[in-house]
N, C-alpha and C positions, 0 to 999 in steps of 0.2 A: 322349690315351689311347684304346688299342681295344678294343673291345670283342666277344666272340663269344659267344654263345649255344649249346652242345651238349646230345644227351641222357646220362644219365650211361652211363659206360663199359660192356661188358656185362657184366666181369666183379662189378663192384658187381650187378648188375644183378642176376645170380645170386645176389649174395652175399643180397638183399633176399630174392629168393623162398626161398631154402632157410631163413632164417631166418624169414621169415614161418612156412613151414610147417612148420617146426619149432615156433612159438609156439602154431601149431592144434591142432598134433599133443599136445604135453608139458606145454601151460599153460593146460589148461579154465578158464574161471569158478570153476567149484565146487574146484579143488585150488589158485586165485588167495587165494580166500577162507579156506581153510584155512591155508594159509603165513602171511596176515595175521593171523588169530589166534594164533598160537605164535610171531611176531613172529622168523622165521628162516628163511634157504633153505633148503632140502632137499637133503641132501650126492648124490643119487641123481641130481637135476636138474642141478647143477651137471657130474656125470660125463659125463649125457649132452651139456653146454654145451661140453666138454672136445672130446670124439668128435666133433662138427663142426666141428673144425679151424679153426676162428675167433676161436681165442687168438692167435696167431702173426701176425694183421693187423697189429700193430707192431713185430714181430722180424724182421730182417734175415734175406733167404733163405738166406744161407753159412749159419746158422743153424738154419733147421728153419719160417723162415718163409710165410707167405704172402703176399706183397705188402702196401700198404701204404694201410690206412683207419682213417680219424677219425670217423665218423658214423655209414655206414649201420649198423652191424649195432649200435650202441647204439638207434638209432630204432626200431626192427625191433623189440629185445629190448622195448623201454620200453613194447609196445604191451601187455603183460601186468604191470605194475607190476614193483619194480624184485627182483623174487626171480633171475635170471638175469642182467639187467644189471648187480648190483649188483657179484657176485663176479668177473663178465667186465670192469668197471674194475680191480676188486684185479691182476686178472692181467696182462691187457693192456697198463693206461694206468701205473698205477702201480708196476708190475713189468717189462713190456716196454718204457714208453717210458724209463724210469727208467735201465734197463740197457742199453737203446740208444743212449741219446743221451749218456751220464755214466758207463758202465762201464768199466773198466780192460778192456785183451783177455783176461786172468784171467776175469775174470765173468761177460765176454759167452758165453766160450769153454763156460764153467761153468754159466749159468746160461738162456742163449739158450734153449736146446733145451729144457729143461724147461717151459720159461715157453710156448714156443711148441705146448707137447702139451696148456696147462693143469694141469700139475702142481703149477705154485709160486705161491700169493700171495702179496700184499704187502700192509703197512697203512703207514699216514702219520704219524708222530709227530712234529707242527711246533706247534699250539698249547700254550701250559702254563696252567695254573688259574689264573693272572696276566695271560697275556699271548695276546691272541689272533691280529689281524691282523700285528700289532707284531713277526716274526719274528726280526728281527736283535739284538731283544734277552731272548732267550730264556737262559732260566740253566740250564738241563743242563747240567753242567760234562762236561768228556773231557780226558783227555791220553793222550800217546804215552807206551806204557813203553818197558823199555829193548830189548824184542826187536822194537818197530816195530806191538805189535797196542797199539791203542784200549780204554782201560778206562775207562767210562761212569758215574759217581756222582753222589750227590745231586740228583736230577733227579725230574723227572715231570712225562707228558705229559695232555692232556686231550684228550676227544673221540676218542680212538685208533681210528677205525672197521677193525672186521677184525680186531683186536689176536685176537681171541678165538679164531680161524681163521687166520692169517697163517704164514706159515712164517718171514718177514722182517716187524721192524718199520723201514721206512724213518725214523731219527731223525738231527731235527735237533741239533747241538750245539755251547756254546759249547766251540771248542776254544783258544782262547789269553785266558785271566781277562784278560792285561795288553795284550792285542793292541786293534789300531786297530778300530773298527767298521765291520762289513763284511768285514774281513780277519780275523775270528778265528771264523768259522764253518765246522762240516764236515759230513758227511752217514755216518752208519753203519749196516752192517746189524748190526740185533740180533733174534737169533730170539728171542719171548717166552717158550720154555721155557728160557731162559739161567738158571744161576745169577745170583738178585738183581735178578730182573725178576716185580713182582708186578701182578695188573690184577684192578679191579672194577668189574662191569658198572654203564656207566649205564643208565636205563629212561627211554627217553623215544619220542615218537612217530613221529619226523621221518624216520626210515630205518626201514623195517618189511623187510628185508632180516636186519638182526639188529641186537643192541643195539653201543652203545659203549663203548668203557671210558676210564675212568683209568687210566694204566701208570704206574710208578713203578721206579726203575733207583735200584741202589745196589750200587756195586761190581763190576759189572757186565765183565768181561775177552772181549775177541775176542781173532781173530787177524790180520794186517797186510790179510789179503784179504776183513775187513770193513770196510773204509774204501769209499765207493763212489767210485768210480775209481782206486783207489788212491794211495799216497802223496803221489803228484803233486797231490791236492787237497786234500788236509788243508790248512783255515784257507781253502779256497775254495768252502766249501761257497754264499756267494752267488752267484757266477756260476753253480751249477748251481742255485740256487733260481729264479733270474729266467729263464732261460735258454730255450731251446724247451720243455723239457718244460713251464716253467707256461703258453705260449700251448698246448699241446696239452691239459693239462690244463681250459683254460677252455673248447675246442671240446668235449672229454670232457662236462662241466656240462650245456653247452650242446646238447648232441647226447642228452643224457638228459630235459633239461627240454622240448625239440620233441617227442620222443616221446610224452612222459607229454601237452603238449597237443594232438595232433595227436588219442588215445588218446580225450581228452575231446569233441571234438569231432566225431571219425568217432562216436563213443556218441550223441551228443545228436541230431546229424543223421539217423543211422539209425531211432532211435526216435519222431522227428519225423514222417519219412512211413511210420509204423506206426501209430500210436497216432490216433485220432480221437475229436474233442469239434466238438459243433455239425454233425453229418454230412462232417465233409472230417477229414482229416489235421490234428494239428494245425500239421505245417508249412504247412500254408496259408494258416492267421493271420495277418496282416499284421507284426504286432510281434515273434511268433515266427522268421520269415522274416527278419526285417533283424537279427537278433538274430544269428542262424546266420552271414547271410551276411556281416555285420561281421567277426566272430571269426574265421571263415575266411580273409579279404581278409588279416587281420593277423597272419594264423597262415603265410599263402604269403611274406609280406613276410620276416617271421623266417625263413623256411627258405633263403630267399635269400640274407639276409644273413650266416647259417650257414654255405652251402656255400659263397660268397664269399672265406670265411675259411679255412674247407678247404683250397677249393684253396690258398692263400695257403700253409698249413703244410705240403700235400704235396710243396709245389715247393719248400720250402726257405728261402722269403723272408720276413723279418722282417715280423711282424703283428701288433702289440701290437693297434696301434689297431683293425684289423679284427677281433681274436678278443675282442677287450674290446665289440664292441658287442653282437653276440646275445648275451653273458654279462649286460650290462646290461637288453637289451630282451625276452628270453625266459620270464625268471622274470613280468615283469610277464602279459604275454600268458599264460603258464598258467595266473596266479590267474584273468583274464577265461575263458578257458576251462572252469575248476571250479566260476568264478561261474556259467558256461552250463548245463552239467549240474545245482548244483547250487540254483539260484535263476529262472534266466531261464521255464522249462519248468514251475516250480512252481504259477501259477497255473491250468491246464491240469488239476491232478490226475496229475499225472506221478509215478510212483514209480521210477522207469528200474529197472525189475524186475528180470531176476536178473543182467543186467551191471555192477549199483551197485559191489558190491565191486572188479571187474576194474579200475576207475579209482579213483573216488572214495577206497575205501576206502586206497590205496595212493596218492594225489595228490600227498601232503607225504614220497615217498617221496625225492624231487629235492633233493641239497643247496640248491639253488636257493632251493625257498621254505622254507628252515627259517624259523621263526620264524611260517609265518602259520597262522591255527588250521587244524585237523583238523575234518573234518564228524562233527559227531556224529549227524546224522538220522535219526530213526525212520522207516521205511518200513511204511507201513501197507497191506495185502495188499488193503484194500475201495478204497485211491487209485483 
């Protein structure tokens, strides 16, 4: 095997600074903080996400695209928690790679171009109140009626992020009750102001971007060009479950979760040689300093193994195994990064002053770590 080593391309390269300074520019601290409390983007911010033409990174340029990236400008966004990155996957990942990769020429034709301006998201309806990772046997019933469109009953979905904002729910379905497994699932678009589509918010912590819902589908009629790829995959909705979109999907994750530690870490280090205890900085403390520099080592390692995998999806080449490991090894490395921010610096007298909220508060923003607690910390202003 060879091996080459380059710097990345220039045009990423752009892509990095404009979004950088677009995050200096439109995502202070102090409006970081506000979002997080009212627990939603700000439809104003999103417009301006739109106007930098960096939706379109996974839309085919016949299209309205712009060439084609998996990372940076997630990395970029994530450096402000996930109020911009959040709605830039609705559009991008799971609306451009969605309709890229699984679209009938109907859709792409139809819906490329908008998706590429940021006009149209998307949300994901594949878990049910029963059934979570377990997708193949999801009971949302569908059948074909007799003029070829999809009508959607007795169903509901759980976790629905986006439902509440989406223009399209991406839902999965069983479509044939008597059909073999695996061969009787399909994919539809259902917009949630459908007759017979009702959603209620869940409140929970883990995406402060906005909340989630329950959707629930009853009765529910499209028409044939909301099948997603049309006819030709009805009852194949696994091969586009397993397909490239979920290894792009899991570089998506994973290109959200390096952000958010990368986030943590650029904070901790900055305020390390700012802040002094005992006459020096206190990154000059011994245990402080290997503290840093550990997380770091293992934060470069992930980023590696990341773009690794990148390239692997840009060129087209099967990559389970490659995008399956920074999805396994990322989330770990954030939690040790929030540990860093959030414990390591603690005896010191550290309050990480008014950048707390720009990370911390926003941490468990990453599907990544659902599941692991939220910092509740009192910051005391005499620390």
């Amino acid at each position: 095997m060879t091996w080459s080593f380059t710097d990345e391309p220039d045009h990423i390269r752009l892509l990095r600074d404009a979004v950088c300074e677009f995050v200096a520019r439109y995502m202070p601290d102090q409006s970081v903080r506000e979002w997080d409390r009212a627990h939603h983007f700000p439809p104003d911010l999103w417009q301006k996400v739109a106007e930098l033409g960096i939706c379109g990174l996974t839309v085919e340029e016949s299209y309205g695209g712009q060439g084609r990236d998996l990372v940076a400008a997630i990395e970029e966004l994530r450096q402000a928690g996930s109020f911009a990155a959040g709605p830039f996957i609705h559009a991008a990942f799971y609306g451009g790679v969605n309709i890229s990769e699984n679209g009938s020429p109907e859709q792409k034709e139809e819906l490329q171009p908008s998706i590429a301006r940021g006009e149209l998201l998307f949300a994901y309806g594949g878990p049910e109140p029963a059934i979570g990772g377990d997708r193949a046997s999801g009971k949302t019933k569908a059948r074909l009626r007799d003029d070829g469109g999809p009508a959607v009953s007795n169903g509901a979905k759980r976790w629905c992020t986006g439902a509440d904002f989406a223009d399209y729910i991406i839902c999965l379905v069983n479509s044939d009750a008597d059909g073999k497994r695996y061969r009787n699932l399909s994919f539809v678009l259902v917009p949630p102001g459908a007759d017979g589509v009702t959603m209620t918010p869940i409140e929970h912590s883990h995406l402060r971007y906005t909340a989630s819902s329950d959707v629930t589908f009853g009765d529910v009629n499209g028409p044939a060009s909301a099948i997603l790829g049309g006819s030709e995959l009805w009852n194949r909705g696994w091969d586009v479950l397993a397909g490239e979109a979920l290894e792009v999907e899991k570089l998506e994750i994973s290109a959200c979760t390096l952000g958010f530690a990368r986030a943590c870490v650029e904070e901790a280090w900055r305020y390390a040689e700012e802040r002094e205890q005992f006459g020096v900085a206190i990154g000059q403390h011994q245990a402080v300093r290997h503290a840093l520099v550990d997380v770091k080592t293992k934060l470069s390692a992930c980023r590696h193994m990341l773009h690794h995998a990148a390239w692997f999806a840009n060129e087209r080449r099967p990559c389970s195994v490659e995008s399956s490991m920074p999805s396994c090894s990322l989330p770990r490395m954030a939690w040790r990064s929030r540990s860093l921010v959030n414990g390591c610096l603690a005896p010191t007298g550290c309050p990480m002053h008014s950048t707390w909220s720009a990370t911390c508060a926003t941490c468990s923003a990453c599907p990544s770590l659902a599941g692991l607690p939220t910092c509740n910390a009192t910051i005391s202003p005499t620390a």
